[in-house]
C-alpha positions in Angstrom: 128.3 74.2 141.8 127.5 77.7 140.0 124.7 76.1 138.3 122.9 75.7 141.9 123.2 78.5 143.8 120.2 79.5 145.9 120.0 83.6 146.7 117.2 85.3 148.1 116.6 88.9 149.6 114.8 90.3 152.8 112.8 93.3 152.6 112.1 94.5 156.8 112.3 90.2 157.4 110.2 89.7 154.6 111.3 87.6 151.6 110.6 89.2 149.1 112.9 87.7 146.4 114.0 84.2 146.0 116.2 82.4 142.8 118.9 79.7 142.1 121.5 80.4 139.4 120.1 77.2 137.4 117.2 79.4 136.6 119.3 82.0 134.7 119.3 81.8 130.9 122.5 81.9 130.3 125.3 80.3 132.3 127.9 82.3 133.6 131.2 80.7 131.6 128.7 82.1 128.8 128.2 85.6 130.0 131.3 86.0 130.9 132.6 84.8 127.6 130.7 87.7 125.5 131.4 90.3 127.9 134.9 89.6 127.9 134.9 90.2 123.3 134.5 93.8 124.3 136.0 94.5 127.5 138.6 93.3 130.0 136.9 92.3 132.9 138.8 92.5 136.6 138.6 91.6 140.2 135.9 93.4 141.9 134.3 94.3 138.6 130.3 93.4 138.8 127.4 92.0 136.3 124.3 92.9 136.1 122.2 90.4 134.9 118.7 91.0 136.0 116.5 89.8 139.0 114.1 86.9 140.2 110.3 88.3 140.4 109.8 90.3 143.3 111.1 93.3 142.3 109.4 97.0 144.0 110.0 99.9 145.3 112.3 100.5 148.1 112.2 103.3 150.7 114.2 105.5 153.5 113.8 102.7 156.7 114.0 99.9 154.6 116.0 97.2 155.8 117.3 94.5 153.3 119.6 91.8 153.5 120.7 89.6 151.2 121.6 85.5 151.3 123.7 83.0 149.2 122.3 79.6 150.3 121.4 80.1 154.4 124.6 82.7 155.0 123.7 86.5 154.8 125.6 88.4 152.5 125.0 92.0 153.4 122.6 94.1 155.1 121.5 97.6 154.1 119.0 100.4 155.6 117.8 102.5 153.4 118.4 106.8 153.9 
């Protein structure tokens, strides 16, 4: 279900950010939708559409990793 998809992020095993899709303003049929009047959108391509509270700085040695539900999506350190 896209409307109930829980993320979150780690910050050095901290979480530090957590959100569901459901919480978004606008769904994404919808955001697609309007993007898509003004440009042709592709496999691969990505969209921004802000971030769950939580937000700060990040710094050489950090280690983050993001989740979709319990399953970690990437992991990155920080140069």
């Amino acid at each position: 279900d896209l409307n109930n998809i829980s993320f979150s992020l780690e910050k050095n095993l901290e979480q530090v950010q957590i959100g569901n899709s459901n919480d978004m303003y606008f769904k994404f049929d919808t955001i697609i939708a309007y993007i898509s009047k003004f440009y042709t959108l592709k496999i691969g391509d990505l969209i921004y559409t802000g971030t769950p509270e939580g937000v700060g700085p990040v710094k050489a040695g950090d280690k983050l990793r993001g989740f979709i539900g319990e399953q970690e999506m990437f992991k990155v350190l920080v140069k």
